[in-house]
N, C-alpha and C positions, 0 to 999 in steps of 0.2 A: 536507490532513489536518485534522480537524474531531476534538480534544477534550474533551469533558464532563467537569471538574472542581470536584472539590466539597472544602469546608471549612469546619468549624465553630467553631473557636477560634483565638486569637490565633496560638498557635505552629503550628497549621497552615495558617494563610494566609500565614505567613511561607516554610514549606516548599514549597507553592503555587507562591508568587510565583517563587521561587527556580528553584523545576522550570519553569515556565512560561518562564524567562529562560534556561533551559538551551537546551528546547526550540528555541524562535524562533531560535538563536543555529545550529541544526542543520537547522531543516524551516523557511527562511520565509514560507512561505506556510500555515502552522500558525495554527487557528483554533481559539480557546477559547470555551466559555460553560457556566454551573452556578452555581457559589456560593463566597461568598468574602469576605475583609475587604479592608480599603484597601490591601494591601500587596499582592493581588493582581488589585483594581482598576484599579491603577497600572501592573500589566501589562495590560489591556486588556479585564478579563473584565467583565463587563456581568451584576452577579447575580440571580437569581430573583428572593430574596428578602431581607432583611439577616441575614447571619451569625447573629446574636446571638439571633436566633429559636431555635437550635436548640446553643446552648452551654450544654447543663443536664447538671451530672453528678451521681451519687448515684441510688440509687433512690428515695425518697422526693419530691426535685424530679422524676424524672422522671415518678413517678405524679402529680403535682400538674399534670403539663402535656402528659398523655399522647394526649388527644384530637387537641390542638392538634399535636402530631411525627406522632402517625401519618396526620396530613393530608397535613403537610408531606411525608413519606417517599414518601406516593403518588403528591401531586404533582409530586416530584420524579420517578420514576420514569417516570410517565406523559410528562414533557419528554423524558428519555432515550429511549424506547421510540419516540415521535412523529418525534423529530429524527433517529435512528438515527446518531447520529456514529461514527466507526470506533474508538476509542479510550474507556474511560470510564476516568476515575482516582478515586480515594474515598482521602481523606485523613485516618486519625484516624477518632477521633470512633465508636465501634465500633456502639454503639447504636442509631446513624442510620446511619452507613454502610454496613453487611451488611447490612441492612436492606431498603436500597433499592437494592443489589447482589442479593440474593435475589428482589425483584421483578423487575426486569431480565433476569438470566439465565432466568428461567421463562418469557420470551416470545423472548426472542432470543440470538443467539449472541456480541453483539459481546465484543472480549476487553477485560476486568474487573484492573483494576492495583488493590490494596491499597495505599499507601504508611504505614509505621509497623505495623510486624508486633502485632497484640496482645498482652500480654503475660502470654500462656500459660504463661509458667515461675512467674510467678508466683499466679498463680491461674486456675480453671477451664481446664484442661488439655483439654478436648475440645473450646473453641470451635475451635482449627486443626481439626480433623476436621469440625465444624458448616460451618465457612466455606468449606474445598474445593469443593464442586460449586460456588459464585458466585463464587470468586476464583482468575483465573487463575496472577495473580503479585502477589510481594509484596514491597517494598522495606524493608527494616529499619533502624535505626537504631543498632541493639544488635548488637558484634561476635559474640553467641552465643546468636541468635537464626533464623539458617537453620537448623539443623537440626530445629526442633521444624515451621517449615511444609513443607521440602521432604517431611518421613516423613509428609505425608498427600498427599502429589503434588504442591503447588502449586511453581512457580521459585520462589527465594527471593534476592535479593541484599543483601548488605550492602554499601548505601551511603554509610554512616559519619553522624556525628550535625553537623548543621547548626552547632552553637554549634562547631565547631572553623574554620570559617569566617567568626566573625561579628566585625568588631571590637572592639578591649579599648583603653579607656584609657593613656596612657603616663602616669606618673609624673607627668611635669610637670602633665598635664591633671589628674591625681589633686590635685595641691597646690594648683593653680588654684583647683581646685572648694571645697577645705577653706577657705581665703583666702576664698572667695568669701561663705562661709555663714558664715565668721567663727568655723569649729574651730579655729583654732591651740592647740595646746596641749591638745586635748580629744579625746576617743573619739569615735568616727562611729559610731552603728549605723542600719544597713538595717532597717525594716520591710517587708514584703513580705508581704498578704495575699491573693494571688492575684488572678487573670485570670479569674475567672467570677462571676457575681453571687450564687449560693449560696452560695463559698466565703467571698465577704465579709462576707455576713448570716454566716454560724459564725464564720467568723478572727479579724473587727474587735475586737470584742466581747471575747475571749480574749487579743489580743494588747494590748490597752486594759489592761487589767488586768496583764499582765506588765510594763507601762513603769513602770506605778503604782510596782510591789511594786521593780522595777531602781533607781527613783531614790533610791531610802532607803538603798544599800549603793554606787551608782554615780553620782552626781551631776553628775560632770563629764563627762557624753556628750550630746550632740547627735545627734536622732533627726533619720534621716531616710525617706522612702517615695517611691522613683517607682510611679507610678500605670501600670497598663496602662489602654492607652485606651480601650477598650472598656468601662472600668468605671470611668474616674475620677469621675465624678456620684458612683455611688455612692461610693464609697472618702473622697471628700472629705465625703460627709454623715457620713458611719459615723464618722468620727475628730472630726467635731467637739468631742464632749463629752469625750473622751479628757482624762485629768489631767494630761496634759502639752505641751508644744505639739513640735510637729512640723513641720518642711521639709518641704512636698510639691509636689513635682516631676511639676508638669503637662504630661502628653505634648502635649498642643494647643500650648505653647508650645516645647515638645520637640522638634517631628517627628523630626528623624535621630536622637534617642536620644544627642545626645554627653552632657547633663548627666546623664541617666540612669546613661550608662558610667564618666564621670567619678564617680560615685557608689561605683557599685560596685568602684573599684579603688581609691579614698581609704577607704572603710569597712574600720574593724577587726573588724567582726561584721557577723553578720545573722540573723532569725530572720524563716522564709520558710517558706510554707504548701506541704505535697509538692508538687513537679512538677520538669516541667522550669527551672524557675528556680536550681533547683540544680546544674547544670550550669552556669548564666551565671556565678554566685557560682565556680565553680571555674576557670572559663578568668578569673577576675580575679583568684584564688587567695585568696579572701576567705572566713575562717572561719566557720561557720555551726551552726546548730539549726534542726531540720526540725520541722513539727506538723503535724496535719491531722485535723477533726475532724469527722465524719458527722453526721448520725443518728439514733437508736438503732435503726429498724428495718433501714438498710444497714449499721450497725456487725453486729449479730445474724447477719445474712445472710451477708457478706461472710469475718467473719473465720474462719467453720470452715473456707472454704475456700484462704487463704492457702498458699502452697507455700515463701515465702520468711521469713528473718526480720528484715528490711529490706525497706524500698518506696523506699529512696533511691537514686536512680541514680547515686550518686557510691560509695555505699557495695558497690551490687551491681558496675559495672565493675572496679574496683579491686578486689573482694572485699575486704573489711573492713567494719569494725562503729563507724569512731573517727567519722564525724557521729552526735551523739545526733539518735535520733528520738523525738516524743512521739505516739501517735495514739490514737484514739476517745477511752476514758476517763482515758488518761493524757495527753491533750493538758489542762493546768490551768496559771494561771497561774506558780504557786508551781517545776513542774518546770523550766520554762521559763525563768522568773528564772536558779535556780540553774543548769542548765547555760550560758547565756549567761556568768555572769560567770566559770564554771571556765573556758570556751575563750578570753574575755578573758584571762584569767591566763596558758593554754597556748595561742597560738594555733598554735606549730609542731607540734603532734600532728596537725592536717587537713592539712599542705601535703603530704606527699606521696601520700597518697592523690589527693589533686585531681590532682596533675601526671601520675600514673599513668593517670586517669579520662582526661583528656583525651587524652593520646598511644593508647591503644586504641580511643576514637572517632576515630582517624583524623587528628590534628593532627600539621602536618608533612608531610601527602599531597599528592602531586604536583597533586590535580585536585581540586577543589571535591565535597562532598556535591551537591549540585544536578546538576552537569556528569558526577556517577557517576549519581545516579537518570535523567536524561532517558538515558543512552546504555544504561541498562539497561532502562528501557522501550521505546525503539527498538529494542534487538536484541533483546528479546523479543517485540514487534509481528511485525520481519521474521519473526521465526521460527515466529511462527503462520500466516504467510501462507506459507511454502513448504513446511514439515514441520512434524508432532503433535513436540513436546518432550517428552525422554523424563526 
């Protein structure tokens, strides 16, 4: 069996890597090749090109680099269509992935896996109907996320969210870590300016500015930042100038991520740029404030069509509103300060949202995220090769 898989950013070469380890562990003579980061290198996939070519979000970055994707998208397609594997999976990444799933399916029939359902509920409601004719199935992350793909035809599984899987810090590692960096006695806060290099040129900047305005009312905290690796060059240049100085937790000296972990379950706060990294702060049950700031032309764009009033996935599982979010024009220093220091004061108003968030992605399940997606893509393979799926 010969798979074509593909992934553009960090958390999807981790889901990747993960599916990839499911597979081999079911079909050994399962053979990868597409694209990918080091985590799914490591499983053994050989990529195109480097990842990080095609980790651009925002409209505006991606009209700045649009020539250059829709090279890539073709080329990628053209590998697929040449190779004809039986199998393609497309991970994330929606703007390059339907993309080159759309070219694909217009020459050939092989079956097309989605992994990471779009998130339709939240805005533009008609890409599930746009992506039907190129996706056959689709693996979710989000417990109440089948039913918007299946009401356009596609299978839908929910395979539950990976960070319920991923290891967390134990306490003693937590105190290690604070001992280590010489907190006793002092606040820990997380900076976290994301995992893509657009978000760092907007975050760095912003969140620079909020340590400024935090130290004048919060003195006795020790900042600190693990760097995702695909972006620590940048991240480490961007904080240089910063008025404060900062722990920064180099993944090259990191690999397995224990100081990283050890991080995030020693820290009394964090203020972390939207994504998924706000789920990791939740399986460490670490109090948080969300930013995230575009734009102006995909602020413009973007917001008329919003469906939700929350983009934080901690906030939408759980349903509640208690992580403050700040975004477009209200991501500013100043709001950002003051909520940080109100969740220092309170930090038990987040914890039980997080532990809710986490046990509906699936925490406490008998069988791994990874070990559901590969046997939901096999028994949906088998099931195109013997009957149409109704």
């Amino acid at each position: 069996m010969r798979i074509f898989i593909l992934a553009g950013e960090p958390s999807g070469d981790k889901l990747g890597a993960d599916l990839m380890a499911s597979l081999k562990a079911r079909v050994p003579d399962v053979a990868f090749f597409g694209i990918g980061g080091d985590c799914m290198m490591a499983q053994g996939l050989d990529p195109l090109f480097p990842m990080e070519e095609i980790a651009i979000m925002g409209i505006t970055e991606i009209l700045k680099e649009y020539s250059n994707l829709k090279a890539r998208i073709r080329e990628t397609a053209d590998v697929i269509l040449r190779e004809k594997p039986d199998l393609v999976i497309t991970i994330d990444l929606p703007e390059f992935s339907l993309r080159v799933n759309k070219l694909v399916r217009a020459q050939s029939d092989i079956r097309i896996v989605h992994y990471v359902a779009p998130s339709v509920w939240a805005w533009r409601p008609g890409r599930a109907k746009k992506m039907a004719p190129f996706v056959d199935q689709v693996l979710a992350l989000l417990p109440f996320e089948p039913p918007y793909m299946e009401a356009e035809g596609m299978r839908c599984d929910f395979v539950g969210h990976p960070i319920v899987a991923d290891p967390v810090a134990t306490q003693a590692e937590a105190d290690v870590f604070r001992a280590e960096i010489g907190a006793e006695g002092r606040e820990i806060l997380l900076v976290l300016p994301g995992s893509r290099r657009s978000e760092i040129s907007r975050m760095a900047p912003v969140f620079g500015e909020t340590l400024a305005k935090m130290v004048q009312s919060r003195p006795n905290v020790t900042w600190v930042l693990p760097a995702a690796a695909s972006v620590a060059g940048e991240v480490r240049q961007a904080i240089a100038d910063w008025p404060v100085d900062v722990i920064f937790i180099d993944p090259n000296s990191d690999p397995e991520g224990t100081r990283k972990r050890a991080a995030f379950k020693a820290a009394d706060g964090a203020i972390a740029t939207s994504g998924t990294v706000s789920l990791e702060l939740a399986a460490s049950n670490t109090p948080m404030v969300i930013a995230f700031k575009t734009s102006w032309l995909t602020q413009v764009i973007i917001k008329p069509m919003l469906r939700v009033a929350s983009v934080n996935l901690v906030n939408l599982v759980a349903d509640t509103t208690v992580i403050p979010e700040f975004l477009g024009k209200d991501c500013e220093p100043d709001h950002l300060a003051t909520a940080m220091c109100e969740i220092l004061d309170e930090p038990e108003v987040q914890r039980d949202a997080m532990q809710l968030c986490m046990a509906r992605l699936g925490q406490g399940g008998d069988k791994a995220p990874g070990d559901l997606a590969a046997e939901a893509v096999l028994d949906g393979f088998a099931r195109s090769k013997s009957k149409p799926e109704i």
